[in-house]
N, CA, C, O and CB atoms as a CASP TS submission, in Angstrom:
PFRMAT TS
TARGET T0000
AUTHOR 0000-0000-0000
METHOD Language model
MODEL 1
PARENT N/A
ATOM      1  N   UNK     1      -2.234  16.147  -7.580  1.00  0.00           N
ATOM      2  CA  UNK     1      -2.370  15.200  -6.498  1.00  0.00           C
ATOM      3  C   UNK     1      -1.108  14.366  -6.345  1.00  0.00           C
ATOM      4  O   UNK     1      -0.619  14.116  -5.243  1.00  0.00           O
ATOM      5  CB  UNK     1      -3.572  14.304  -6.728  1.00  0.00           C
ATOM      6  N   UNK     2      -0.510  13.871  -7.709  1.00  0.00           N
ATOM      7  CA  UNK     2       0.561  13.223  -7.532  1.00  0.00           C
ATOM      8  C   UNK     2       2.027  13.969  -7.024  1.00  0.00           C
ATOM      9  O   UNK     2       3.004  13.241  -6.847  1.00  0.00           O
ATOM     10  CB  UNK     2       0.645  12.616  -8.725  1.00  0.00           C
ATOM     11  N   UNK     3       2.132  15.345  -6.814  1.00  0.00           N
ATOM     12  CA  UNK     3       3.130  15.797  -6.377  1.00  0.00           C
ATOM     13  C   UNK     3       2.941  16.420  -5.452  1.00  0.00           C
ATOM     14  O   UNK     3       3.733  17.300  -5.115  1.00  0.00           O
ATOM     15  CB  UNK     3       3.713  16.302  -7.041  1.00  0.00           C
ATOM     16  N   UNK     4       1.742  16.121  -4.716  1.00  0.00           N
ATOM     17  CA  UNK     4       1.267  16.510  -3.196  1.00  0.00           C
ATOM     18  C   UNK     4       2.367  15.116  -2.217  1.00  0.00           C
ATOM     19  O   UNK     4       3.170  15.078  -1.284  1.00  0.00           O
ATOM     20  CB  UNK     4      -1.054  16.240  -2.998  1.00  0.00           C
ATOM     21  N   UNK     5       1.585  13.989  -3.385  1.00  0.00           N
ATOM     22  CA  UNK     5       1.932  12.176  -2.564  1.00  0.00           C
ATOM     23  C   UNK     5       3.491  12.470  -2.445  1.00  0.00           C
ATOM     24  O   UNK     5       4.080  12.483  -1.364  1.00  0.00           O
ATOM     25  CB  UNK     5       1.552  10.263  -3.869  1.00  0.00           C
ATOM     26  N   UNK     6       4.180  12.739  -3.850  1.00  0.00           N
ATOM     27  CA  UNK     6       5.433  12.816  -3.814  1.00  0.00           C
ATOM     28  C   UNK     6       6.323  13.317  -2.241  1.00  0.00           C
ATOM     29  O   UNK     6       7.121  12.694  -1.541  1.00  0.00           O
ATOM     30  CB  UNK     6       5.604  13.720  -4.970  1.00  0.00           C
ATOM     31  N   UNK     7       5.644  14.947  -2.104  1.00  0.00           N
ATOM     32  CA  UNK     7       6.428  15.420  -1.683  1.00  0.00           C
ATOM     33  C   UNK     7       6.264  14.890   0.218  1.00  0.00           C
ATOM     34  O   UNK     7       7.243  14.929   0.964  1.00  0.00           O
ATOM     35  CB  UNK     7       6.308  16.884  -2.274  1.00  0.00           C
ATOM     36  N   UNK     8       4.814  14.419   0.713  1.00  0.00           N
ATOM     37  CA  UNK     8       4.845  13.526   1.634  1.00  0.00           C
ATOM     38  C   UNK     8       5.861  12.433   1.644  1.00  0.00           C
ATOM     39  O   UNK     8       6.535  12.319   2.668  1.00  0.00           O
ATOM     40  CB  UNK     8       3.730  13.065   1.644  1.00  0.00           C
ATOM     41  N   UNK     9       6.037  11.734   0.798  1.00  0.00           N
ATOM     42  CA  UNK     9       6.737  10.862   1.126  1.00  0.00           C
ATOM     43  C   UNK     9       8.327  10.958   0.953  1.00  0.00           C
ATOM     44  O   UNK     9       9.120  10.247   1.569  1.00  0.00           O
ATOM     45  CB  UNK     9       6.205   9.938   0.559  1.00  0.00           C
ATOM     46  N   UNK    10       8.653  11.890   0.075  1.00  0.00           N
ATOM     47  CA  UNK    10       9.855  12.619   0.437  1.00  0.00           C
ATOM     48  C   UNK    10      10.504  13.194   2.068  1.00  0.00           C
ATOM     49  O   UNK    10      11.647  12.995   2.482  1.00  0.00           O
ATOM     50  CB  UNK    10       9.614  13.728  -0.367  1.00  0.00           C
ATOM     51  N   UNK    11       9.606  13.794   2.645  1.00  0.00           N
ATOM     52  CA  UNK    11       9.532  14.952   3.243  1.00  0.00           C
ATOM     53  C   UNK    11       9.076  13.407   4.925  1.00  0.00           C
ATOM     54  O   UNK    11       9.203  13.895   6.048  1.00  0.00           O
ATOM     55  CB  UNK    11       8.063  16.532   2.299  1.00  0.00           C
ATOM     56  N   UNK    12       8.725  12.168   4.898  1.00  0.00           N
ATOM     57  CA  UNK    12       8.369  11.632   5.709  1.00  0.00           C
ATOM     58  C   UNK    12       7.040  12.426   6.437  1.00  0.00           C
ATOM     59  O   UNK    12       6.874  12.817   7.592  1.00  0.00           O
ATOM     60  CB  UNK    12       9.487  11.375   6.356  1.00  0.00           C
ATOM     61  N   UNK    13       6.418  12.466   5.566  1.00  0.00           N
ATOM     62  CA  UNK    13       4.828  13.407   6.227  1.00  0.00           C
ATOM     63  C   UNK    13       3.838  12.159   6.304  1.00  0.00           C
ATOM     64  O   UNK    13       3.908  11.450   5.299  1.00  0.00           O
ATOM     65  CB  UNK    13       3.938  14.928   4.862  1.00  0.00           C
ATOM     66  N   UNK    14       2.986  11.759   7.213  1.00  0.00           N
ATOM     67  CA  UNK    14       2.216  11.216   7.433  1.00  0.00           C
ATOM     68  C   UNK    14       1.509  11.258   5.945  1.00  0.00           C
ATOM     69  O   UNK    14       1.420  12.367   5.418  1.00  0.00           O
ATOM     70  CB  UNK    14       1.695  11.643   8.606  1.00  0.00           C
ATOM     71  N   UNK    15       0.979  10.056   5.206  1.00  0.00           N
ATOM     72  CA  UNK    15       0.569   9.646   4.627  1.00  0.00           C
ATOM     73  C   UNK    15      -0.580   8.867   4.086  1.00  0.00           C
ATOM     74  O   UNK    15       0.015   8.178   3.258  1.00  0.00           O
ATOM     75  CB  UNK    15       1.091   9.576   4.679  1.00  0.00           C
ATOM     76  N   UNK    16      -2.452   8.349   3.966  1.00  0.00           N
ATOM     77  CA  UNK    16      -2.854   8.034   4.146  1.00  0.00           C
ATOM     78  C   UNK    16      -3.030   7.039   3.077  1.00  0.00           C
ATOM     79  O   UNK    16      -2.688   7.490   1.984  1.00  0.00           O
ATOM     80  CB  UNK    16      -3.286   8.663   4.626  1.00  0.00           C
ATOM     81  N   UNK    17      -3.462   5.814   3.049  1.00  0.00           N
ATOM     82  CA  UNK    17      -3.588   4.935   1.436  1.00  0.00           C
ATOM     83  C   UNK    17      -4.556   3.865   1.866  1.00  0.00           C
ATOM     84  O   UNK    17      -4.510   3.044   2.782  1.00  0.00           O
ATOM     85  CB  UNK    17      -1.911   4.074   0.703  1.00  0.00           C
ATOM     86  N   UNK    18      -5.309   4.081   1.075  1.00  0.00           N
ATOM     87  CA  UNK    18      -6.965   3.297   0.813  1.00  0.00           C
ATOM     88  C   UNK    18      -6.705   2.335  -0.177  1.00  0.00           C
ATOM     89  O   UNK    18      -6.084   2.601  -1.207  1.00  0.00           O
ATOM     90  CB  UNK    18      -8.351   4.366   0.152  1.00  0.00           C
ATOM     91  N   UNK    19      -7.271   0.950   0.165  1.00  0.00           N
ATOM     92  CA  UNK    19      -7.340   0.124  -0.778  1.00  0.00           C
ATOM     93  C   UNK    19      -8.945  -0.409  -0.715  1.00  0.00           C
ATOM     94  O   UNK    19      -9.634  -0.590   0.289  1.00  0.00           O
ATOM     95  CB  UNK    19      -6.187  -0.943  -0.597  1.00  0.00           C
ATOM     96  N   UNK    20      -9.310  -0.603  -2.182  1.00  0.00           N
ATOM     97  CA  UNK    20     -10.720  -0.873  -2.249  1.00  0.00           C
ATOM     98  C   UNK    20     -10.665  -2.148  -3.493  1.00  0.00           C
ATOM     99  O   UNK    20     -10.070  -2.252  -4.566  1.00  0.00           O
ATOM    100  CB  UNK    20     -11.697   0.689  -2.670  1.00  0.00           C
ATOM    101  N   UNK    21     -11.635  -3.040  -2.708  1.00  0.00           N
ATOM    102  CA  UNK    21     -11.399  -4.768  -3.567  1.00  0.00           C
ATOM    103  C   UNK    21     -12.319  -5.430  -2.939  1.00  0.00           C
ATOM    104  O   UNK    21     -13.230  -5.209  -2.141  1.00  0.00           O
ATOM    105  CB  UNK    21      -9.804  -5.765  -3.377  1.00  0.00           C
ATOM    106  N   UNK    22     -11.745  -6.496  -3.626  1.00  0.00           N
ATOM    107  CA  UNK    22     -12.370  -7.999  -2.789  1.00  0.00           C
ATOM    108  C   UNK    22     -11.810  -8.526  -1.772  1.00  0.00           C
ATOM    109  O   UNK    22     -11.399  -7.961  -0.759  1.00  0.00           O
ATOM    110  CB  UNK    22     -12.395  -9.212  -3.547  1.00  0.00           C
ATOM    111  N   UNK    23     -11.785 -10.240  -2.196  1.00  0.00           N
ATOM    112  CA  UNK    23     -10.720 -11.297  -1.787  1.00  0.00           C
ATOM    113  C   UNK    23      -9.415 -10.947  -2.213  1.00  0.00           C
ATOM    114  O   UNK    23      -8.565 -11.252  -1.376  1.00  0.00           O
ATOM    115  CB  UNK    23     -10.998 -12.663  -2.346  1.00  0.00           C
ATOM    116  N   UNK    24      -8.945 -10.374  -3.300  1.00  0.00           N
ATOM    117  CA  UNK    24      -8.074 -10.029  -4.182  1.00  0.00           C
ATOM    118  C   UNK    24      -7.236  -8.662  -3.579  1.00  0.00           C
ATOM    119  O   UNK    24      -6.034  -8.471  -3.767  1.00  0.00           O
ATOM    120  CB  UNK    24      -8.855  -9.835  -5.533  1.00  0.00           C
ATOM    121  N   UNK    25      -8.054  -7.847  -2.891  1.00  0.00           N
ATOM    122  CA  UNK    25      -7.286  -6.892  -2.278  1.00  0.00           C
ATOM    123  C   UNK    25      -6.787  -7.363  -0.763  1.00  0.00           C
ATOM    124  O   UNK    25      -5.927  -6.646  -0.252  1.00  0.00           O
ATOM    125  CB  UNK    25      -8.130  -5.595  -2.260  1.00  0.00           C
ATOM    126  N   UNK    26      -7.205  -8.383  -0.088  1.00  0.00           N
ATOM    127  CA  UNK    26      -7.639  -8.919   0.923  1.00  0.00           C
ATOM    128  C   UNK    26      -6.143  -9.746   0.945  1.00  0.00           C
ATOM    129  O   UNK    26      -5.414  -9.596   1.926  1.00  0.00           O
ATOM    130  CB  UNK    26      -9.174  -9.663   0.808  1.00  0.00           C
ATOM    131  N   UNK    27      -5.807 -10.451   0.038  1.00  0.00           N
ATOM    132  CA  UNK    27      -4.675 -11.310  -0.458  1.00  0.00           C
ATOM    133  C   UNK    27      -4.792 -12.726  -0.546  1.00  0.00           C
ATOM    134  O   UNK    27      -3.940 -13.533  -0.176  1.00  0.00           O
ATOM    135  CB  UNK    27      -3.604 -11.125   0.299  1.00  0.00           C
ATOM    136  N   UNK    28      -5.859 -12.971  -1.040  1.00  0.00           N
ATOM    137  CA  UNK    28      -6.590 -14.468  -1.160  1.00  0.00           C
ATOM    138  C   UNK    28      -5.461 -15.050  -2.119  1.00  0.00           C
ATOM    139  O   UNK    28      -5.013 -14.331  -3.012  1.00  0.00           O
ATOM    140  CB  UNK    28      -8.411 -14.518  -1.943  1.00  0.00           C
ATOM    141  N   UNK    29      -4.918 -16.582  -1.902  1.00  0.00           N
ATOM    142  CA  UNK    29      -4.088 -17.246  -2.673  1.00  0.00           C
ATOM    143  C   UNK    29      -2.757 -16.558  -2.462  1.00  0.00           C
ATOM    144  O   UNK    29      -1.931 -16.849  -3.328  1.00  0.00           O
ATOM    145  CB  UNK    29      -4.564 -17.296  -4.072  1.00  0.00           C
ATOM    146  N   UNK    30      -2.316 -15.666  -1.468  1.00  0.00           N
ATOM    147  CA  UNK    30      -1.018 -15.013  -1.087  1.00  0.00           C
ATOM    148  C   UNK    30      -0.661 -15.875  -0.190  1.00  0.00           C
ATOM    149  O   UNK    30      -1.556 -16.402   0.471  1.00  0.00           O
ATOM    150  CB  UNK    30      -1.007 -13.578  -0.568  1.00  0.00           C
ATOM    151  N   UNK    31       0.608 -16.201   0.035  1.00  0.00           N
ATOM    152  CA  UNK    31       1.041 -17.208   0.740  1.00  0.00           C
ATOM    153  C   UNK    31       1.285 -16.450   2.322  1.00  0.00           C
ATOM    154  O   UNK    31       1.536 -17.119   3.325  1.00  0.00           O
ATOM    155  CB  UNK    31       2.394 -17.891  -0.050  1.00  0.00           C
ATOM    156  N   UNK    32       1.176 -15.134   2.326  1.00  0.00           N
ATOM    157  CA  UNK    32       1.029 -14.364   3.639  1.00  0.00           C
ATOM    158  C   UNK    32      -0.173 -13.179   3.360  1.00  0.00           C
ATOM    159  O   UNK    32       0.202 -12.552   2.369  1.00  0.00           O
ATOM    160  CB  UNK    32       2.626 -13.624   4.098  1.00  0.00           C
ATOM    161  N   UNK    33      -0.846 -12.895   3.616  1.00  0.00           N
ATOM    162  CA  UNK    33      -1.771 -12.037   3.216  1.00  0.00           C
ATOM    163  C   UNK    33      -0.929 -10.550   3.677  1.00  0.00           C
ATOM    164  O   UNK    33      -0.848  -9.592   2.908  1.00  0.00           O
ATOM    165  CB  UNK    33      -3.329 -12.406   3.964  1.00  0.00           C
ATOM    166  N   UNK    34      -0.329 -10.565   5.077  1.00  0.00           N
ATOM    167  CA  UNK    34       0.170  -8.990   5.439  1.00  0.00           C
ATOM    168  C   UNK    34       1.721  -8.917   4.346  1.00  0.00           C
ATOM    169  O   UNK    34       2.219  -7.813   4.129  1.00  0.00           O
ATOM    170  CB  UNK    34       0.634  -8.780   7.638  1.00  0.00           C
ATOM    171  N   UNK    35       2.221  -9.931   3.864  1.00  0.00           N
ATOM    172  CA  UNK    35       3.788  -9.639   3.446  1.00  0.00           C
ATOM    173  C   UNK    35       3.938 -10.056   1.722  1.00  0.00           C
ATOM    174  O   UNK    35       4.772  -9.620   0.929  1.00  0.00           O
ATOM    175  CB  UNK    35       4.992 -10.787   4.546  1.00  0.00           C
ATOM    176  N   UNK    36       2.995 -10.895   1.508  1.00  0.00           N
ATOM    177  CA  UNK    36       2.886 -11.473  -0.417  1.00  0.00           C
ATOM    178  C   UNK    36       2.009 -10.765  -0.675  1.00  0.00           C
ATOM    179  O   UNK    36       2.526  -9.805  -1.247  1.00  0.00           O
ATOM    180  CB  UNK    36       2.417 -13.152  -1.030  1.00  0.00           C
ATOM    181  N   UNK    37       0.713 -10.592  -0.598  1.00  0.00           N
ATOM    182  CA  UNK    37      -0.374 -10.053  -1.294  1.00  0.00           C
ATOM    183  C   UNK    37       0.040  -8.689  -2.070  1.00  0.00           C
ATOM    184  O   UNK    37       0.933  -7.997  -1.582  1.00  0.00           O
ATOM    185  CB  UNK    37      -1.524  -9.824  -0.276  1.00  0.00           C
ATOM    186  N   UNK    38      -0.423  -8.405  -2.943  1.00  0.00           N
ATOM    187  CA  UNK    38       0.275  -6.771  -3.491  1.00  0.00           C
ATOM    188  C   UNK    38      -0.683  -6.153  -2.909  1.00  0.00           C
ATOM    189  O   UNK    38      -1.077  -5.308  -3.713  1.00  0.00           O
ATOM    190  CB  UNK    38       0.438  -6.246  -5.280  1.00  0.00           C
ATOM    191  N   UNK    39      -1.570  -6.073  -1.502  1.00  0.00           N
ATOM    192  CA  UNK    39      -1.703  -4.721  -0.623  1.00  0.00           C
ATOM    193  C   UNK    39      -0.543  -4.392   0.093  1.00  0.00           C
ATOM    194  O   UNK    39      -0.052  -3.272   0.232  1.00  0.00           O
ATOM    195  CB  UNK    39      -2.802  -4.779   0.428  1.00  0.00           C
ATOM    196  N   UNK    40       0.104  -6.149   0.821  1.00  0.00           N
ATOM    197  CA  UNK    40       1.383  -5.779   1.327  1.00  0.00           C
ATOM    198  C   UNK    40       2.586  -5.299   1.170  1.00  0.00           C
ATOM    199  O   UNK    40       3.261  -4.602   1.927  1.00  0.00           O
ATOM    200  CB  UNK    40       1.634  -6.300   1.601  1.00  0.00           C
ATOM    201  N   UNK    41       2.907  -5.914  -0.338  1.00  0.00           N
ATOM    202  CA  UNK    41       3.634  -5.545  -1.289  1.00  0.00           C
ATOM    203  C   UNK    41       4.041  -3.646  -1.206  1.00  0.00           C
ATOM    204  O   UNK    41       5.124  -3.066  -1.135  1.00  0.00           O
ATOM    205  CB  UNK    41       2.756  -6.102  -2.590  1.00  0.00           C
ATOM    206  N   UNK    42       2.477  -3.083  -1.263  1.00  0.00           N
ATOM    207  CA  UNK    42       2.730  -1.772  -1.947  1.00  0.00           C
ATOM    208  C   UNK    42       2.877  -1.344  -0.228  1.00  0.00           C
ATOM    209  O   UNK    42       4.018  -0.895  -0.115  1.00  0.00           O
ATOM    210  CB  UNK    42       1.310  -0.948  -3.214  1.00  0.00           C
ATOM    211  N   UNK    43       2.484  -1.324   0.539  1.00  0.00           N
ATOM    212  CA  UNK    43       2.646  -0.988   1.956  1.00  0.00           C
ATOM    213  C   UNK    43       4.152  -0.875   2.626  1.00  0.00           C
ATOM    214  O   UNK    43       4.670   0.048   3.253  1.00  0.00           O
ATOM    215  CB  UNK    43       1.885  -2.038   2.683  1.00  0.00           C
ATOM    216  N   UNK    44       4.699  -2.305   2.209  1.00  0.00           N
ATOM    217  CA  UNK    44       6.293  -2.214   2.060  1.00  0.00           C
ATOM    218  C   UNK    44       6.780  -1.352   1.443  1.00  0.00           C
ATOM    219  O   UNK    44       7.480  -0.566   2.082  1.00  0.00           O
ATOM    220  CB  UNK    44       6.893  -3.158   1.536  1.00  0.00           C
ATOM    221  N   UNK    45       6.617  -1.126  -0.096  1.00  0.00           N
ATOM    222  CA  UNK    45       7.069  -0.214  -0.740  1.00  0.00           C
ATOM    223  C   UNK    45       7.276   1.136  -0.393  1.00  0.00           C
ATOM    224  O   UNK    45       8.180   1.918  -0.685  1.00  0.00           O
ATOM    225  CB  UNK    45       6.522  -0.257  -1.541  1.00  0.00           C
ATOM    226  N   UNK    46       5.624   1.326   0.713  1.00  0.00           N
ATOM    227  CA  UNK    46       5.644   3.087   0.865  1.00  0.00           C
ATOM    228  C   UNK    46       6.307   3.508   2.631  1.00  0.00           C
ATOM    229  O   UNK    46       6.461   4.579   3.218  1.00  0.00           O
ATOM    230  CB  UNK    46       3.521   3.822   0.672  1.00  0.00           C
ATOM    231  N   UNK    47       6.556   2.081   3.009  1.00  0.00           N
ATOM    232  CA  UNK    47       7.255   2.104   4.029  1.00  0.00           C
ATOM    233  C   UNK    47       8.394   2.898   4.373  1.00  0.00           C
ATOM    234  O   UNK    47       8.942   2.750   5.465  1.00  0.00           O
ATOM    235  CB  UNK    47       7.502   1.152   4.116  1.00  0.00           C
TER
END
């Protein structure tokens, strides 16, 4: 599975990513919920 993700995101292939939580995935106590929270965080990352 992990060198399926790899090669999508190598390759710029459409990509899909599920996050499952609370408040905590949500970005409660993030000083931006879309840009601090680590959902945003990792979203940037796979940007």
């Amino acid at each position: 599975m992990l060198a399926n993700t790899a090669y999508r995101l190598n390759k710029k292939k459409k990509l899909t990513v599920g996050f499952l939580g609370g408040s905590n995935t949500e970005g409660a106590g993030a000083t931006s919920w879309d840009n601090t929270s680590w959902r945003g965080l990792v979203t940037a990352e796979l940007s």
